[in-house]
N, C-alpha and C positions, 0 to 999 in steps of 0.2 A: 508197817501198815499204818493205820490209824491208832490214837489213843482212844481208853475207853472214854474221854470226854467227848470228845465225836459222833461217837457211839448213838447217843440219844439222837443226834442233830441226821446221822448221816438216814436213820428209821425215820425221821420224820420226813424227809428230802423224799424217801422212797415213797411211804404213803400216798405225801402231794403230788407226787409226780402219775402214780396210778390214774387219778383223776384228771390230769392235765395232759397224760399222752397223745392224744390225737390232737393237742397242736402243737407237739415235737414238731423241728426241721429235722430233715436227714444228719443232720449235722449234730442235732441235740438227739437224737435217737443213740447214732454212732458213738459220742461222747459219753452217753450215760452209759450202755452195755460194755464203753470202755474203764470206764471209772469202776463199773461192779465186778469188771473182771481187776483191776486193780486192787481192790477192797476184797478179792477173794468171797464177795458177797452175792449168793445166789438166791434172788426173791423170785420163785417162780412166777410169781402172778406179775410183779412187775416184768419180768424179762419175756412170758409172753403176750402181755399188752404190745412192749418194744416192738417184737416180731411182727406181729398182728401190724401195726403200723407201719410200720420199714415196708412191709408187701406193696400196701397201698402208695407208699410213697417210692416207689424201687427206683424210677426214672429220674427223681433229683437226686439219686446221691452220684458223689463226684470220685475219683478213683479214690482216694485216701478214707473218704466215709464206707466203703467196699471193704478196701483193706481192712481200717479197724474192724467194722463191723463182724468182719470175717473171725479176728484173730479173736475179739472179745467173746464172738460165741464157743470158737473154741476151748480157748483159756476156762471157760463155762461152762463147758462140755455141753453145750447145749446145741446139738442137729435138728435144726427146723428143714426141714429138705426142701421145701416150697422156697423157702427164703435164701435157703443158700445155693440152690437152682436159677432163682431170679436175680443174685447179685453174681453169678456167674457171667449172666448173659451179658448182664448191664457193664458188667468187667472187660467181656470182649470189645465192645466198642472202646475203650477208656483206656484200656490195655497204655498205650505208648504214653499216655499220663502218668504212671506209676513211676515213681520212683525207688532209690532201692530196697526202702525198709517195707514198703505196699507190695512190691515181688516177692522180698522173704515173708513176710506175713502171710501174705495170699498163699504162696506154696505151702508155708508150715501148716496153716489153718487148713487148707485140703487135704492135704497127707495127714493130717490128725481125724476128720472125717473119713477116711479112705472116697474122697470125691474125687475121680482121676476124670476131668473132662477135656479129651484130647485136644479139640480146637484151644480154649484155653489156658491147655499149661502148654502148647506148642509156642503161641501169643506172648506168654509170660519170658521163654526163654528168648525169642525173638529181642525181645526186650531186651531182658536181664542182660543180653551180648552186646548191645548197644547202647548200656550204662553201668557195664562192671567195674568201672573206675570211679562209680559213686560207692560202692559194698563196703561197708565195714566189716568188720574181723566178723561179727554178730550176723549179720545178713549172710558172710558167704557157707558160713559154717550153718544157717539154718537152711538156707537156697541146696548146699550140697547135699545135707541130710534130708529135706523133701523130695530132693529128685532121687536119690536111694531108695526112699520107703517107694516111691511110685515105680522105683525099676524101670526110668528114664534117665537113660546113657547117652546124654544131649553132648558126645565128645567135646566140640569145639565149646562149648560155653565150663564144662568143667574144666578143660585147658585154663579158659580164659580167668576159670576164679580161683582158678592154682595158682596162677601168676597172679593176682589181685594179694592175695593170701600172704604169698612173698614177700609182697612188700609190706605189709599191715601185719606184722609177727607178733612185734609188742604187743596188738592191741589182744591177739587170744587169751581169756583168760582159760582156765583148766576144762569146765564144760566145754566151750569152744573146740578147743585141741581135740581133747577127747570124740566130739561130736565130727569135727573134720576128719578125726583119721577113720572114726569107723565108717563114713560116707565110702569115703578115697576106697577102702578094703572092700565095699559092696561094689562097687565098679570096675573093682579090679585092676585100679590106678593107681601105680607105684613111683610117686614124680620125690625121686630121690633127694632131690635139695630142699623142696617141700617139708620132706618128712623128717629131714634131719634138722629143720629151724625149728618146727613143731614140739 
Protein backbone atom coordinates (compact mmCIF):
# COMPACT_ATOMS: atom_id res chain seq x y z
CA UNK A 1 0.00 0.00 0.00
CA UNK A 2 1.40 3.26 0.92
CA UNK A 3 4.10 4.22 3.44
CA UNK A 4 3.58 5.85 6.65
CA UNK A 5 5.23 8.92 5.12
CA UNK A 6 2.22 9.29 2.92
CA UNK A 7 0.22 8.97 5.48
CA UNK A 8 0.15 12.55 6.73
CA UNK A 9 -0.09 13.85 2.78
CA UNK A 10 -2.62 11.15 1.70
CA UNK A 11 -5.31 12.99 5.16
CA UNK A 12 -4.52 16.08 3.95
CA UNK A 13 -5.38 15.30 0.05
CA UNK A 14 -8.76 14.04 1.75
CA UNK A 15 -9.66 16.96 4.01
CA UNK A 16 -9.17 19.37 0.78
CA UNK A 17 -10.76 17.39 -1.26
CA UNK A 18 -14.07 17.47 1.18
CA UNK A 19 -14.14 21.05 0.43
CA UNK A 20 -13.42 20.92 -3.15
CA UNK A 21 -15.89 18.02 -4.12
CA UNK A 22 -18.46 19.66 -6.09
CA UNK A 23 -16.10 20.80 -8.61
CA UNK A 24 -14.93 17.16 -9.02
CA UNK A 25 -15.41 15.93 -12.93
CA UNK A 26 -16.76 12.47 -13.28
CA UNK A 27 -13.56 11.58 -13.88
CA UNK A 28 -12.01 12.95 -10.67
CA UNK A 29 -14.93 11.64 -8.71
CA UNK A 30 -14.31 8.09 -10.18
CA UNK A 31 -10.41 8.44 -9.64
CA UNK A 32 -10.60 9.47 -5.98
CA UNK A 33 -13.23 6.64 -4.68
CA UNK A 34 -10.59 4.57 -6.87
CA UNK A 35 -7.58 5.55 -5.12
CA UNK A 36 -9.47 5.16 -1.54
CA UNK A 37 -10.48 1.90 -2.63
CA UNK A 38 -6.70 1.26 -3.40
CA UNK A 39 -5.51 2.83 -0.19
CA UNK A 40 -8.03 0.34 1.49
CA UNK A 41 -9.06 3.86 2.92
CA UNK A 42 -12.68 4.46 4.04
CA UNK A 43 -13.39 8.33 4.99
CA UNK A 44 -16.87 8.25 5.21
CA UNK A 45 -17.68 11.83 4.90
CA UNK A 46 -15.42 12.11 2.11
CA UNK A 47 -16.89 8.93 0.11
CA UNK A 48 -20.28 10.44 0.83
CA UNK A 49 -19.74 13.94 -0.51
CA UNK A 50 -18.19 11.60 -3.75
CA UNK A 51 -21.71 9.94 -3.96
CA UNK A 52 -23.72 12.94 -3.29
CA UNK A 53 -21.82 14.50 -6.33
CA UNK A 54 -21.56 11.51 -8.79
CA UNK A 55 -25.79 11.59 -8.50
CA UNK A 56 -25.66 15.14 -9.60
CA UNK A 57 -23.11 14.54 -12.21
CA UNK A 58 -24.41 10.80 -13.37
CA UNK A 59 -24.91 11.79 -17.15
CA UNK A 60 -21.04 12.70 -17.71
CA UNK A 61 -19.61 9.82 -16.60
CA UNK A 62 -18.20 7.86 -19.50
CA UNK A 63 -18.39 3.77 -19.24
CA UNK A 64 -14.86 3.25 -17.70
CA UNK A 65 -15.86 6.28 -14.88
CA UNK A 66 -19.13 3.58 -14.19
CA UNK A 67 -17.00 0.79 -14.18
CA UNK A 68 -14.54 2.28 -11.64
CA UNK A 69 -16.95 3.93 -9.79
CA UNK A 70 -18.80 0.78 -9.50
CA UNK A 71 -15.87 -1.41 -8.50
CA UNK A 72 -14.41 1.30 -6.08
CA UNK A 73 -17.62 1.35 -3.99
CA UNK A 74 -17.60 -2.11 -3.92
CA UNK A 75 -14.00 -2.65 -2.88
CA UNK A 76 -15.70 0.01 -0.05
CA UNK A 77 -18.35 -1.81 0.52
CA UNK A 78 -20.02 1.07 0.33
CA UNK A 79 -24.13 0.55 -1.41
CA UNK A 80 -25.48 3.88 -2.22
CA UNK A 81 -28.51 2.34 -4.01
CA UNK A 82 -29.50 5.80 -5.60
CA UNK A 83 -26.07 5.88 -7.22
CA UNK A 84 -25.49 2.61 -8.09
CA UNK A 85 -29.16 2.50 -9.59
CA UNK A 86 -28.33 5.66 -11.60
CA UNK A 87 -24.91 4.30 -12.90
CA UNK A 88 -26.88 1.35 -13.89
CA UNK A 89 -28.98 3.10 -16.14
CA UNK A 90 -26.25 5.50 -17.40
CA UNK A 91 -24.30 1.88 -18.07
CA UNK A 92 -27.08 0.67 -20.37
CA UNK A 93 -26.70 3.29 -22.91
CA UNK A 94 -22.60 2.87 -22.87
CA UNK A 95 -22.82 -0.82 -22.37
CA UNK A 96 -20.99 -1.49 -26.08
CA UNK A 97 -18.21 1.08 -24.81
CA UNK A 98 -16.95 -1.16 -22.08
CA UNK A 99 -14.27 -2.94 -22.48
CA UNK A 100 -13.12 -6.10 -20.82
CA UNK A 101 -11.80 -5.12 -17.48
CA UNK A 102 -15.42 -2.43 -17.20
CA UNK A 103 -17.55 -5.86 -18.01
CA UNK A 104 -15.61 -7.72 -15.25
CA UNK A 105 -15.81 -4.88 -12.80
CA UNK A 106 -19.23 -3.97 -13.57
CA UNK A 107 -20.34 -7.78 -13.07
CA UNK A 108 -17.96 -8.25 -9.95
CA UNK A 109 -19.12 -4.90 -8.29
CA UNK A 110 -23.09 -6.14 -8.89
CA UNK A 111 -22.78 -9.59 -7.72
CA UNK A 112 -20.98 -8.16 -4.63
CA UNK A 113 -24.10 -5.86 -4.12
CA UNK A 114 -26.45 -8.57 -5.02
CA UNK A 115 -27.81 -5.80 -7.68
CA UNK A 116 -28.98 -8.39 -10.41
CA UNK A 117 -30.62 -5.81 -13.14
CA UNK A 118 -31.67 -8.01 -16.01
CA UNK A 119 -31.69 -5.49 -18.85
CA UNK A 120 -28.10 -4.87 -17.81
CA UNK A 121 -26.24 -7.73 -17.06
CA UNK A 122 -28.30 -9.35 -20.35
CA UNK A 123 -26.29 -5.91 -22.19
CA UNK A 124 -23.09 -6.76 -20.31
CA UNK A 125 -23.00 -10.40 -21.75
CA UNK A 126 -24.15 -9.16 -25.07
CA UNK A 127 -20.92 -7.46 -24.84
CA UNK A 128 -18.67 -9.52 -23.07
CA UNK A 129 -19.52 -12.21 -26.33
CA UNK A 130 -18.37 -9.65 -28.70
CA UNK A 131 -15.07 -8.87 -26.90
CA UNK A 132 -13.95 -12.03 -25.24
CA UNK A 133 -10.78 -12.00 -27.03
CA UNK A 134 -9.89 -8.88 -24.98
CA UNK A 135 -10.35 -11.05 -21.24
CA UNK A 136 -7.47 -11.65 -19.37
CA UNK A 137 -6.97 -14.63 -17.13
CA UNK A 138 -8.44 -11.85 -14.24
CA UNK A 139 -11.41 -10.65 -16.12
CA UNK A 140 -12.70 -14.18 -17.30
CA UNK A 141 -12.26 -15.84 -13.94
CA UNK A 142 -14.16 -12.61 -12.22
CA UNK A 143 -16.85 -12.28 -15.35
CA UNK A 144 -17.41 -16.37 -14.64
CA UNK A 145 -17.60 -16.03 -11.06
CA UNK A 146 -20.18 -12.95 -11.28
CA UNK A 147 -22.35 -14.80 -13.51
CA UNK A 148 -22.32 -17.89 -10.79
CA UNK A 149 -23.11 -15.64 -7.80
CA UNK A 150 -26.19 -14.17 -10.21
CA UNK A 151 -27.25 -17.86 -11.25
CA UNK A 152 -26.82 -16.69 -14.86
CA UNK A 153 -26.06 -19.54 -17.25
CA UNK A 154 -25.43 -17.25 -20.29
CA UNK A 155 -24.10 -20.94 -22.24
CA UNK A 156 -22.62 -19.53 -25.27
CA UNK A 157 -20.70 -16.67 -23.58
CA UNK A 158 -19.32 -19.29 -20.82
CA UNK A 159 -18.33 -21.56 -23.75
CA UNK A 160 -16.83 -18.53 -25.19
CA UNK A 161 -14.54 -17.61 -21.96
CA UNK A 162 -13.67 -21.38 -21.51
CA UNK A 163 -12.04 -21.16 -24.61
CA UNK A 164 -10.51 -17.45 -23.90
CA UNK A 165 -9.29 -19.29 -20.57
CA UNK A 166 -7.42 -21.89 -22.91
CA UNK A 167 -5.46 -20.02 -24.33
CA UNK A 168 -4.45 -17.53 -21.36
CA UNK A 169 -3.43 -20.48 -18.79
CA UNK A 170 -0.12 -19.10 -17.74
CA UNK A 171 -1.74 -16.01 -16.94
CA UNK A 172 -3.99 -17.70 -13.82
CA UNK A 173 -2.55 -17.11 -10.88
CA UNK A 174 -3.95 -19.59 -7.87
CA UNK A 175 -7.07 -17.25 -6.79
CA UNK A 176 -7.89 -17.18 -10.54
CA UNK A 177 -7.79 -21.17 -10.90
CA UNK A 178 -9.33 -21.46 -7.84
CA UNK A 179 -12.20 -18.81 -8.58
CA UNK A 180 -12.62 -20.38 -12.26
CA UNK A 181 -13.18 -23.82 -11.28
CA UNK A 182 -15.56 -23.04 -8.60
CA UNK A 183 -17.66 -20.73 -11.24
CA UNK A 184 -17.37 -23.84 -14.00
CA UNK A 185 -18.80 -26.41 -10.85
CA UNK A 186 -21.92 -23.71 -10.11
CA UNK A 187 -22.98 -24.14 -13.79
CA UNK A 188 -22.30 -27.35 -13.94
CA UNK A 189 -19.66 -27.05 -16.76
CA UNK A 190 -17.24 -29.78 -17.07
CA UNK A 191 -14.99 -28.63 -20.21
CA UNK A 192 -12.38 -31.27 -19.61
CA UNK A 193 -9.21 -29.78 -21.23
CA UNK A 194 -10.07 -26.64 -19.39
CA UNK A 195 -9.87 -28.26 -16.24
CA UNK A 196 -7.01 -30.31 -16.73
CA UNK A 197 -4.76 -27.06 -17.90
CA UNK A 198 -6.18 -25.33 -14.82
Amino acid sequence: MHSRSDDKLVTLLCAAAKGKVVEFSSQGIANTLSALAKFELYDEALVSLLCETARGKIVEFSSQEIANTLNALAKLGVYDETLVSLLCEVAKGQVVEFNSQNIANTFNALAKFGVHDDKLVTLLCETAKAKVGEFNSQSIANTLNALAKFGVNEDKLVTLLCGAAKGKIGEFNSQGIATTLHALSKFGVYDETLISLL
